[in-house]
N, C-alpha and C positions, 0 to 999 in steps of 0.2 A: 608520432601523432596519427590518428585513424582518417584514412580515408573516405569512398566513396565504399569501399569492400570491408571495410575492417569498424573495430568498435571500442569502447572501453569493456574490461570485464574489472573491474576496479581501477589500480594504477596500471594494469596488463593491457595490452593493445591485440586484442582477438580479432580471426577471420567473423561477422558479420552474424553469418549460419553458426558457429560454435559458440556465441552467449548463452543462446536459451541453455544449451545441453550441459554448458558450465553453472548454470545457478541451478538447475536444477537437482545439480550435485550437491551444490551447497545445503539446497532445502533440505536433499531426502539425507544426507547425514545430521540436521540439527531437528531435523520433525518432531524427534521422541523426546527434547529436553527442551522445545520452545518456548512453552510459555514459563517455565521455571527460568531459561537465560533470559526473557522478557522481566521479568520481574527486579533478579539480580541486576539485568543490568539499567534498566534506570530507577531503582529503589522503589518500584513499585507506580512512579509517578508516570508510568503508560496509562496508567489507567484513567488516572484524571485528564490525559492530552485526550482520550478518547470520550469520555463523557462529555467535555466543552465541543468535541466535533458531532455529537451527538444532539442537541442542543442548536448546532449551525442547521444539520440536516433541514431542517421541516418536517419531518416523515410524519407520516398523519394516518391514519388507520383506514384500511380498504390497497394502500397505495400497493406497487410493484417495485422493489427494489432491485439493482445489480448491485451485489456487493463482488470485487475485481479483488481479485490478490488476498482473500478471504483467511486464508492458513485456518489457523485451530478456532476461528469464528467470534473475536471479541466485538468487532462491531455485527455481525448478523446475529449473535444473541440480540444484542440492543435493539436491531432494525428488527427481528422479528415482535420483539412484544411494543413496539412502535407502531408497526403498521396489523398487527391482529391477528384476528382467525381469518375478516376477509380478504386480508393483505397476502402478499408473497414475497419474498427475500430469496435471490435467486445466488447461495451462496457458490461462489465458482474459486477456481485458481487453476493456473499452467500444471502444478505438480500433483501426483497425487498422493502420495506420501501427504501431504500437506494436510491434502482437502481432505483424505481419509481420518486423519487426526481432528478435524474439524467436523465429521460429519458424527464419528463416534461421540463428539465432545455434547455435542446439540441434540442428539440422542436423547442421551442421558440428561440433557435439561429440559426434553420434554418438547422442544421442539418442532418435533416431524410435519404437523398438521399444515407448518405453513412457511415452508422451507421447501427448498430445491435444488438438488446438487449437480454441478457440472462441471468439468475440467477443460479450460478455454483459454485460449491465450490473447491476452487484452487486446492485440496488436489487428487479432484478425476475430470480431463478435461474430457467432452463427446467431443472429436476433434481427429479428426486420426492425426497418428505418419507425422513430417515432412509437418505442412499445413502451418503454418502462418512463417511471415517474421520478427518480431518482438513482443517479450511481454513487458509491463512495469505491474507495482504494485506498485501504491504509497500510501504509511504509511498504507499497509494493512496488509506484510506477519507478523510482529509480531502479529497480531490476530489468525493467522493460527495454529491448532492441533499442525499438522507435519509438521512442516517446509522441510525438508530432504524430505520427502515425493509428497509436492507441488514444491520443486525445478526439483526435477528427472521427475516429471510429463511437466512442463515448457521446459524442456529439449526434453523430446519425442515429443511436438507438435510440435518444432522449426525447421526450415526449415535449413539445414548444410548454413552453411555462415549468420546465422540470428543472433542475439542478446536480451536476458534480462537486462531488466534495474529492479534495485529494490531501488526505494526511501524511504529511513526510517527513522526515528532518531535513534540515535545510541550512543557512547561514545563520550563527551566533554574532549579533550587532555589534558587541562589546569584545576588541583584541583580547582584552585580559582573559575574557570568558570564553573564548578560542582558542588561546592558548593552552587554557587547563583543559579544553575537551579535548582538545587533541590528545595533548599526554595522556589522558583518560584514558581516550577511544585507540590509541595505537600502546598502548601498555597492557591496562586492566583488562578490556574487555577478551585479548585473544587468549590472556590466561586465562579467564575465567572461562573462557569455550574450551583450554587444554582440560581443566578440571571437572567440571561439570558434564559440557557434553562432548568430551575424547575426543575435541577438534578444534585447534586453534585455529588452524588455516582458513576456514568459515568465519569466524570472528574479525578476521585480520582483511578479508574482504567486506564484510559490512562495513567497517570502520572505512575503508578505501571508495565502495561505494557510493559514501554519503558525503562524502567530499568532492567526489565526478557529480556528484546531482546537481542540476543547475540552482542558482539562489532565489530567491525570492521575485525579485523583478524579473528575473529571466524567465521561469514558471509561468509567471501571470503571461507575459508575451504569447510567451508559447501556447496556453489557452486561448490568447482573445485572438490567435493568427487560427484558431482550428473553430472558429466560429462561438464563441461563448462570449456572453454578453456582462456586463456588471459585476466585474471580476472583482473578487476583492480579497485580499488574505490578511489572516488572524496567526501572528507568531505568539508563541508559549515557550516559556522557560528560558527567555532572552532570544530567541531567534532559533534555539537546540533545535527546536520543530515549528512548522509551521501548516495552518492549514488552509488551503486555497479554495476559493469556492464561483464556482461561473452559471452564468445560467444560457438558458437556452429558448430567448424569447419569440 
């Protein structure tokens, strides 16, 4: 069990300091075949969990977004033709492998004019108190150290009347539907990262990951104890994901 020094890196019990430098491993071997394992591996129905989070947002044109944990930019395409030409979407992440993949990606969609890239790790924001109008982080914060830590941080950048969104997968309601993600997620998925992208061992910690991530009501907690107000979350696909949403009144 982890102490006061130590942490989860999936089912593994790591020194504290050696998480970041372990998923970051993970990223930079899975960057080049992301959004192809995205697709494979939940039949394409990421897409739809991110349009309904999309949809939660509010994002409204002029605004300033963080998008946190950003990878190859599925939600900062969206939040940028959201918020405009006089909006900003400040697409960021810990790796850069990641963010590179994502900046190249927004590139090529044309993006540049109202996008911003910067590599940051959640836990510790360079942004003064009260700037931006909205955060999201999709399927990032369970990678995250401190959770507690990156939310309370989420919270002092946000502007009073602004909102987090946090997209993750979470607890499946239904045993039955538990038990076949399981056998899913500790089967299929690490073959499909042996095949695809020449790395099972990244596979086989997402899968372990998202089972250390706390549930649903433990989440909300954890937002309304880091200051966020009117907590509310919206599960999809039986529970597979869920997306949480707090404000900051």
């Amino acid at each position: 069990m982890p102490d006061e020094n130590t942490t989860h890196f999936g089912y593994q019990t790591v020194p504290t300091e050696a998480k970041s430098g372990k998923v970051r491993a993970v990223f930079d071997s899975v960057a080049h075949k992301y959004d192809v394992m995205n697709d494979l591996m939940s039949f394409g129905i990421h897409r739809l969990w991110k349009r309904f989070a999309m949809a939660l947002t509010g994002a409204r044109a002029g605004q300033t977004v963080l998008d946190l944990a950003s990878g190859t930019g599925d939600l900062a395409d969206r939040l940028a033709g959201l918020v405009g030409p006089q909006g900003c979407v400040l697409m960021s992440d810990i790796n850069a492998s990641m963010l590179n993949q994502g900046r190249d990606r927004m590139i090529n969609k044309g993006h540049a004019a109202n996008l911003r890239y910067v590599q940051i790790n959640a836990e510790q924001l360079p942004l003064p108190d009260d700037c931006v109008d909205l955060i999201t982080i999709g399927f990032g914060l369970r990678n995250v150290t401190d959770k507690e830590r990156a939310l309370a941080d989420m919270y002092r950048v946000l502007k009073p009347g602004g909102r987090v969104l946090v997209l993750e997968f979470s607890k499946p309601h239904s045993r039955s539907l538990a038990k076949l993600y399981d056998f899913y997620s500790f089967t299929a998925l690490p073959r499909l990262g042996r095949v695809i992208a020449k790395d099972a061992d990244s596979y086989q910690y997402l899968a372990e990951s998202i089972r250390m991530h706390p549930d649903q009501a433990t989440l909300r907690g954890m937002m309304e104890d880091a200051g966020f107000e009117r907590c509310d979350v919206h599960n999809l696909s039986g529970g597979i994901v869920a997306i949480h949403r707090g404000f900051k009144l």
